[in-house]
C-alpha positions in Angstrom: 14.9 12.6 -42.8 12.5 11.2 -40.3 12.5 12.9 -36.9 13.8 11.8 -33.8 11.3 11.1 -31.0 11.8 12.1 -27.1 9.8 9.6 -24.6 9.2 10.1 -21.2 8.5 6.6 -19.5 6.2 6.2 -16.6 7.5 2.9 -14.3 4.3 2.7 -12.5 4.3 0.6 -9.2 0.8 0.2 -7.2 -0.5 2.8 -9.2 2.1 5.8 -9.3 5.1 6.4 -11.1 8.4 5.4 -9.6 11.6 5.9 -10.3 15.2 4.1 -9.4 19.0 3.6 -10.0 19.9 0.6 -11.8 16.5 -0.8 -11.3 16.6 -0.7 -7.5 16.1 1.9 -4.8 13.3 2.7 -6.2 11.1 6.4 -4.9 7.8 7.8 -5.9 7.9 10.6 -8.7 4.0 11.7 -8.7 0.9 10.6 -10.1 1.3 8.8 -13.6 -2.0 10.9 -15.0 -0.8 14.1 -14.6 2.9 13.4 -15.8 1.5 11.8 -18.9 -0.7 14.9 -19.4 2.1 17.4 -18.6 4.5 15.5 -20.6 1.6 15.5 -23.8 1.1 19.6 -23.3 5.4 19.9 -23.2 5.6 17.9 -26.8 6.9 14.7 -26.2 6.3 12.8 -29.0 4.9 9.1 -27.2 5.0 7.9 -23.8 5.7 4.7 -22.6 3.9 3.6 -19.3 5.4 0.4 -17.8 3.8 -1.3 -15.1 7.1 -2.7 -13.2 6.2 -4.9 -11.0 3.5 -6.5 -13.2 5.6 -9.6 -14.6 7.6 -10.2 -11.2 4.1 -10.1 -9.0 2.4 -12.6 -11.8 -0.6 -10.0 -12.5 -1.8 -7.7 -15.4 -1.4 -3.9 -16.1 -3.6 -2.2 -15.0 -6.2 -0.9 -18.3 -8.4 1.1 -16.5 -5.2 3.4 -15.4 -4.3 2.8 -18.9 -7.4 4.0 -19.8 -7.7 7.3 -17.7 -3.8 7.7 -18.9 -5.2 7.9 -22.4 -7.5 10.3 -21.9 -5.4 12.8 -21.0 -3.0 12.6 -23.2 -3.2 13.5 -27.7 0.4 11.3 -28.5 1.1 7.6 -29.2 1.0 6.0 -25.8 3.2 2.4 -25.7 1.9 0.2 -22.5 4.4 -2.8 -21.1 4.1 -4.9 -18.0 2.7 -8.4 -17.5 1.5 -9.1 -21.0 2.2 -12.8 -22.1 -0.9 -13.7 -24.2 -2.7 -12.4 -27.5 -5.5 -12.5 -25.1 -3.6 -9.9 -22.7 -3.6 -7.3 -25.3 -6.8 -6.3 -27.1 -8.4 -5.0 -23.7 -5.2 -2.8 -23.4 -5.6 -1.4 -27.0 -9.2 -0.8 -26.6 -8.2 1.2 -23.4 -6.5 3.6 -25.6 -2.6 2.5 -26.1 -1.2 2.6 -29.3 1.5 -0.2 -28.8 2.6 -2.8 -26.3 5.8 -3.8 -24.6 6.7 -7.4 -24.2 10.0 -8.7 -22.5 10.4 -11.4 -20.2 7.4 -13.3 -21.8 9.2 -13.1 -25.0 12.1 -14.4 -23.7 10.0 -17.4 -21.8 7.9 -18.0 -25.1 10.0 -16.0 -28.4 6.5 -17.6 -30.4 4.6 -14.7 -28.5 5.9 -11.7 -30.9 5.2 -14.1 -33.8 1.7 -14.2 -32.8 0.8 -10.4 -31.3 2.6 -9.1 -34.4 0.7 -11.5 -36.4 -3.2 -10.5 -34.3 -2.0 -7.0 -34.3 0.5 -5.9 -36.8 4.2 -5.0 -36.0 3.8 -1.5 -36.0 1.6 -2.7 -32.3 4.9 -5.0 -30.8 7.7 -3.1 -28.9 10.2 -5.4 -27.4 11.8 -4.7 -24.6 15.5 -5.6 -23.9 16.9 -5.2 -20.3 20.8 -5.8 -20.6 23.8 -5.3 -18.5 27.4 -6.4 -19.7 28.7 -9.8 -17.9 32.3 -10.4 -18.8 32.5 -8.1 -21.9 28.5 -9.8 -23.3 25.8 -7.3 -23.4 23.3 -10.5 -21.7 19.7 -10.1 -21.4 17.7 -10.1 -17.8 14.1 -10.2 -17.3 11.5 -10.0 -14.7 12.6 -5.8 -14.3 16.0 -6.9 -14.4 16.3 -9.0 -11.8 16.7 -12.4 -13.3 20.2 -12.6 -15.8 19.5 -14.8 -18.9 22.9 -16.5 -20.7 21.2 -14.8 -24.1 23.3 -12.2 -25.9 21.3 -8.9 -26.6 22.3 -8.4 -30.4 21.1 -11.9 -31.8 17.8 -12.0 -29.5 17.5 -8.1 -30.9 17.6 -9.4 -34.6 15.5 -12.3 -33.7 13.1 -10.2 -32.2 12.7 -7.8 -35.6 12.8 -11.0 -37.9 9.6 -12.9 -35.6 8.2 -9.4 -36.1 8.9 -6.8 -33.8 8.5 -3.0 -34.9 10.4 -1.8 -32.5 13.2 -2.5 -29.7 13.5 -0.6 -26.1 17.0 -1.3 -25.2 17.7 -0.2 -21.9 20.9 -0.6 -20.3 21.1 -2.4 -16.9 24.7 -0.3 -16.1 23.8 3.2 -17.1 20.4 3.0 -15.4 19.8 6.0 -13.3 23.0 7.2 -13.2 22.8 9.6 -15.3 25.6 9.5 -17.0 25.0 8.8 -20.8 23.4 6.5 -22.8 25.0 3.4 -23.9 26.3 4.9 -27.2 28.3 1.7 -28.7 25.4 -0.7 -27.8 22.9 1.4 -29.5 24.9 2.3 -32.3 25.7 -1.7 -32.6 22.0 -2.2 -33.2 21.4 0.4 -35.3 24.1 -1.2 -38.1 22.0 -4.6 -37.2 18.2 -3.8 -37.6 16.0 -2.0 -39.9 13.5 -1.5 -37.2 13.2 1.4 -34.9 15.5 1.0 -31.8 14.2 3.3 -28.6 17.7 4.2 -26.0 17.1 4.0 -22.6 19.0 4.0 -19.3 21.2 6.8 -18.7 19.9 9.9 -19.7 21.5 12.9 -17.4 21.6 16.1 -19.6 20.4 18.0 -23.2 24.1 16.3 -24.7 23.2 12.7 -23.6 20.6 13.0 -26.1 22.8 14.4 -28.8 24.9 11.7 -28.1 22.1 9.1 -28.5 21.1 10.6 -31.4 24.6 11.0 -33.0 26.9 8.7 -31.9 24.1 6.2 -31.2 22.4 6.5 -34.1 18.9 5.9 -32.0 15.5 6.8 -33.7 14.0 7.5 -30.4 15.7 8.4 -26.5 13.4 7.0 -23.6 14.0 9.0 -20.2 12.3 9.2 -17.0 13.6 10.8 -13.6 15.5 13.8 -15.6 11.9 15.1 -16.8 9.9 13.6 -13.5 11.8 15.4 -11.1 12.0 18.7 -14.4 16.2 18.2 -14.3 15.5 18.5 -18.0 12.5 20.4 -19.4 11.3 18.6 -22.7 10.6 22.2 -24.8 14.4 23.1 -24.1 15.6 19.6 -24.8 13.9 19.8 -28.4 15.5 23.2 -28.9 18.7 21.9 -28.2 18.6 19.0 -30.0 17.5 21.1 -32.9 20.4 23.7 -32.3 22.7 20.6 -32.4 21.4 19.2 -35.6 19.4 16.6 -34.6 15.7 16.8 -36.5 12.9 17.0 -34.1 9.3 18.0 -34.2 9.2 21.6 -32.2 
């Protein structure tokens, strides 16, 4: 049975991580180097580093951060903000990230994970799903959430695995930052869909939202941030708990 991964993501805004409530209000939560290097040392199994503001400002993440990022850190390391182009990617790669994170350029252009997948292999293309239920429809937004889309989550999801996605972030819109569970029936919805990885993210408050996420969810990853920023929840005790609860993880 393959193990379930724990990701700490770093929303990085002018160069430090941030963190907000259903993507607004958003406050500092330290220097992204030093989380990523803490977070490495504590066992997480990846990171995620997403430059927020990158897409809605119309510039590029930032490779040399990504850079001294990666050389702190000894775990796969997923980058995300801004990227629209084949072009966009390689220098990000060569900078020391594992994977890359596309979303509101796929949406824009669906032919971009067709081609990155196709430069860089699958196992490279994370895409990213912002959604937030609109009269009962999980619909997708983009540009961090701020822009609402009339596309339904679970056909762009299976779209976005059949053009050749490796993997999908799904974050919930409503259960950002409030830390009160993951979105359990969503996530569990794609998991019956897709035979590709899908990452839960948005709502993470305590050790049982995981179990839940895991369980109920049926998610291969959980993505959090402000719980382990702000050490609510400590990643060495969340991994003991999960294992206590029967969900496999690498100690």
């Amino acid at each position: 049975m393959l193990t379930k991964r724990i990701i700490p993501c770093l929303d990085i805004k002018d160069g430090r991580t941030v963190k907000g409530i259903n993507f607004l209000n958003i406050r500092d939560a330290g220097d992204p180097v030093e989380l990523g290097s803490l977070y490495a040392q504590h066992g997480a199994d990846e990171l995620v580093f997403l430059d927020i503001s990158a897409t809605n400002e119309k510039r590029k993440t930032f490779a040399s951060l990504v850079k001294d990022i990666a050389r702190h850190i000894n775990i796969p390391f997923t980058v995300g903000g801004g990227i629209s182009s084949v072009q966009d990617v390689a220098p990000l790669l060569e900078a020391g990230a594992d994977k890359v994170s596309i979303n509101s350029a796929a949406v824009r252009n669906p032919k971009l994970i067709d081609d990155l997948s196709r430069a860089f292999g699958s196992q490279c293309i994370v895409l990213a799903i912002d959604a937030r239920t609109v009269n009962d429809n999980w619909l997708v937004h983009t540009n961090g959430g701020r822009q609402a889309t009339d596309i339904r989550l679970f056909p762009w999801a299976k779209e976005g695995q059949e053009r050749g996605a490796g993997e999908i972030l799904f974050t919930s819109m409503d259960h950002d930052g409030t830390k009160a569970g993951f979105a359990t029936e969503a996530l569990n919805a794609l998991h019956n869909l897709l035979n590709i990885p899908v990452i839960a993210s948005g709502g993470a408050g305590n050790k049982e939202h995981f179990v839940e996420a895991f369980t109920k969810g049926k998610a291969d990853a959980a993505l959090a941030a402000s719980i382990f920023h702000f050490r609510e929840v400590d990643i060495p005790d969340l991994k003991l708990f999960l294992k206590n609860n029967g969900v496999n993880v690498r100690l």
